[in-house]
N, C-alpha and C positions, 0 to 999 in steps of 0.2 A: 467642370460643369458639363453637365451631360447634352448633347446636341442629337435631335432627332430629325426624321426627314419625310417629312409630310406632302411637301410638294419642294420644287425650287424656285418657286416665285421670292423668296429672301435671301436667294442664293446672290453670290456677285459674279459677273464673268470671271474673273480669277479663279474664283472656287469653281468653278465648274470645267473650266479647262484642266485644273488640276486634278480632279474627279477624273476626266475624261484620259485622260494621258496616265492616272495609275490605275483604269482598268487596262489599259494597251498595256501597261510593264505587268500586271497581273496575268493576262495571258501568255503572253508571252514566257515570261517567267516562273511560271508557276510554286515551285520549289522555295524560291523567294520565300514563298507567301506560307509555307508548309504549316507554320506553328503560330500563325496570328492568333487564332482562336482558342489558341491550347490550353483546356482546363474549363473553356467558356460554352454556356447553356443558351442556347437561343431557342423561344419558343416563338412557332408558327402559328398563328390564331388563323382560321377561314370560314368567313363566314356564305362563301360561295364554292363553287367547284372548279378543280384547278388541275391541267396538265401541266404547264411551263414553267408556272410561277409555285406550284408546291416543287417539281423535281428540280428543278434548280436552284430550289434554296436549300431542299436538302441535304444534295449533292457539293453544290456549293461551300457549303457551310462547314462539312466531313475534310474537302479539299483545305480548307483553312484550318483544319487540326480541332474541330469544335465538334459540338452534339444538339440536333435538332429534335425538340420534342412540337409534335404536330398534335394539333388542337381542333377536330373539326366539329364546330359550335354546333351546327345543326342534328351529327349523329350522337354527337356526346351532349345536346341537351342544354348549351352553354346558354346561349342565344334567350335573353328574359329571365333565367333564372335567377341572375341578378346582377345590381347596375354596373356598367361597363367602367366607373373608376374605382370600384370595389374587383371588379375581374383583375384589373391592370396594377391597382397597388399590389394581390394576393402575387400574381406573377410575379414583379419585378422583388418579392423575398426571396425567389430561387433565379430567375433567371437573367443573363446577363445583358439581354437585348428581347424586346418585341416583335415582331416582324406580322402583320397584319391585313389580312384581304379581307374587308369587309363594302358594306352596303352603303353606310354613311359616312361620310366624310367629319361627320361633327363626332361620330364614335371614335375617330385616332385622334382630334382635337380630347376626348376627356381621356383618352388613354395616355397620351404626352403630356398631359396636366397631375393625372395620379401617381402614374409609373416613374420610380426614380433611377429609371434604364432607359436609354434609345430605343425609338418607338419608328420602324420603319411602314412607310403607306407601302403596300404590296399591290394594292388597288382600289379607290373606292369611286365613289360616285363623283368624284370633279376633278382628281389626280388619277396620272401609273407613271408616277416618276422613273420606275426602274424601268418600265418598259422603252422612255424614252432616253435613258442612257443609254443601254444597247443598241437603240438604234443610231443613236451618232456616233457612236464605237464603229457601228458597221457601213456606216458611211464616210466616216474619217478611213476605216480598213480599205474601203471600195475607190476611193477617191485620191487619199493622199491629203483630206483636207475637211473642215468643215464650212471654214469661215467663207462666205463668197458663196456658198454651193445653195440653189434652190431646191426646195421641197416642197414638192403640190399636193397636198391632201384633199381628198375626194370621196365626198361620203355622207354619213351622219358627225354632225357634231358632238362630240364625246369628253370623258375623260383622258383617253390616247392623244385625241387633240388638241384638247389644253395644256398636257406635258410635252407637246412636240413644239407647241407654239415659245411656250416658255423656255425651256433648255435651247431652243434652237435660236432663239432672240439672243439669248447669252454668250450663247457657241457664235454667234454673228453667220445666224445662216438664214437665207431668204426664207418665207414661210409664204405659201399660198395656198390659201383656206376656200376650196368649192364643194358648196351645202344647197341642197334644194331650202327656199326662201325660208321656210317654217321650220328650219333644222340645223339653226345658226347654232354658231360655238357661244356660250357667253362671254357677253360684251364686257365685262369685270375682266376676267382672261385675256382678252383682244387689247384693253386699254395699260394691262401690265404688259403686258409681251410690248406694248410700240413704246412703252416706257424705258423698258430694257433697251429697244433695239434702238435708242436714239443716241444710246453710247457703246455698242457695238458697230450699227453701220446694218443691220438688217435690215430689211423692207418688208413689211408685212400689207398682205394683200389679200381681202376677202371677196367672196363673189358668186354668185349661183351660177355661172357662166362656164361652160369646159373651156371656152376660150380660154380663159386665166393660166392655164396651164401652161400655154406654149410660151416653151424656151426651158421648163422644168427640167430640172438635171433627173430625180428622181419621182416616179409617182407614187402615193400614198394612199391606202386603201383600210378599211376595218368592216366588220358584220356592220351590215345594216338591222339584223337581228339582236340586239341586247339580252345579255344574259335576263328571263324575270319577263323579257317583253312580249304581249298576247295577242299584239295587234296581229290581224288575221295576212299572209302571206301575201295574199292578191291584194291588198292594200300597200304593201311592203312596197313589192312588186312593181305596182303601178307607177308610185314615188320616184322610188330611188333607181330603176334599171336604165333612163337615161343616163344617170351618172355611174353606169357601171365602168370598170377597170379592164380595157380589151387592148388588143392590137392594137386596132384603129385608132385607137385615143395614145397609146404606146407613140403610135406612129407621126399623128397630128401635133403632140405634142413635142417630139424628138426626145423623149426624156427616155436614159439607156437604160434605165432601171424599175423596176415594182418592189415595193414592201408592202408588206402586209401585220401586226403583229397576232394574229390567227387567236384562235379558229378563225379559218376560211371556211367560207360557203361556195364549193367551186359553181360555176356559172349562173351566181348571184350577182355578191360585189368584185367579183375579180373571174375571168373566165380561170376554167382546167388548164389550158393548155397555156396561158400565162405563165401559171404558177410553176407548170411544170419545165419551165422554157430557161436556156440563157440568160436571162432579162432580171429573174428570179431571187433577189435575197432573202427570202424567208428563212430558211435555214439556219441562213448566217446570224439572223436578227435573232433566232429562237438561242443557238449556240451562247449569242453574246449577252444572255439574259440573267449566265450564271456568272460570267467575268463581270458585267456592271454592279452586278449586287455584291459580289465580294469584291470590291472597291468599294463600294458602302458601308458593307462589314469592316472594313479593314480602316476605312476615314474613321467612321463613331465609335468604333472597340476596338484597335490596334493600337501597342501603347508606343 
């Protein structure tokens, strides 16, 4: 029976530590992994624009011994020309696997309903599950550990934040969510993540306060800017730059680290000289974006 991954809100801890620990043997081993996909067609659907998340599933995908065909709906005209479970049954004739950046979230729900191949979220509008593997890949690399370790998110509430809340709850890692008042995470997300974390041992803690932070092992940051979003800068601006991502809150908070999963707006939501600082995993997060997704590929199409 084919298993897709939408989000991991139905994941269990067990599954996700094991996810987590064979993206670390994927890395690491690479070669391992040479011919998972060998013979196998994964097609890239986007319905937005994409540095990380197209080149490392490309790249990705080639490293597994497979062949990615890229699909970008808007220059190729996809997008309406007709209904998204007639797009996904047409694909899954040829291809071995889905893999999907889109807008709606209810678009990968009819695409894992029609498609009778694995249907990966690449990103949409209330998941980025892959984004939030890699990042506790890169905090398990950074640490030695997940479980126990706090994570202070600081920002707009998003889809990166509901995938951190959730895999992190699983991973049994603290989570601390600071949103100016009108720019909560939903509260649906918040009441599965404390559901998880009450058989892990997480602690999940929201707040519009930068207080909340101190004692964070790690700080969390993303665009205050959304891909699509018009609101005018100086309004942005006004909002969110008390909750920017600087030294002083580095400092106040004690937390040794910053992540970001970028695009960065430097001396927006995170200063320049952050990002570019010791203190800094972006990199590492961007790196581990192609190891977590070929541990995906490799959990739902490795035989």
């Amino acid at each position: 029976m084919k298993q897709d991954l939408l989000t991991f809100a139905d994941w269990t801890p067990e599954a996700m530590e094991q996810l987590l620990t064979l993206a670390q043997t994927i890395k690491q081993s690479p070669a391992r992994y040479a011919n998972v996909l060998k013979g196998k067609s994964v097609v890239a659907l986007f319905e937005k624009p994409s540095l990380r998340t197209r080149v490392s599933f490309d790249i990705g995908i080639n490293k597994l011994g497979g062949h990615m065909v890229y699909l970008d709906s808007q220059a190729g005209k996809l997008a309406g020309r007709e209904d998204a479970i007639d797009v996904a049954a047409n694909l899954s004739c040829w291809a071995d696997a889905i893999v999907a950046r889109v807008f709606s979230h209810r678009t990968l729900e009819q695409f894992a309903q029609a498609a009778r191949v694995p249907v990966i979220n690449a990103l949409c509008d209330v998941y980025h599950p892959c984004q939030a593997l890699a990042d506790y890949l890169t905090i398990y690399e950074t640490f030695g550990q997940v479980k126990g370790m706090t994570l202070a998110y600081i920002g707009d509430g998003n889809n990166v934040t509901h995938s951190l809340l959730i895999a992190g709850a699983l991973l049994g890692c603290h989570q601390v969510v600071i949103t100016p008042a009108d720019h909560n995470v939903d509260q649906a997300v918040i009441k599965k993540a404390q559901s998880i974390a009450q058989s892990t041992g997480a602690r999940i803690t929201q707040s519009d306060n930068l207080s909340a932070a101190k004692g964070a092992d790690i700080l969390y940051t993303d665009t205050w800017l959304s891909m699509g979003d018009d609101t005018p800068l100086a309004t942005i601006k006004e909002k969110f730059m008390p909750y920017q991502v600087n030294e002083a809150l580095m400092q106040q908070s004690g937390a040794r680290f910053v992540m970001h999963c970028q695009p960065a707006h430097r001396d927006l939501e995170i200063t320049g000289s952050l990002i570019d600082s010791d203190s800094a995993l972006l990199m590492t997060q961007a790196e581990n974006r192609m190891h977590g997704q070929n541990a995906i590929l490799t959990q739902l199409l490795g035989a």
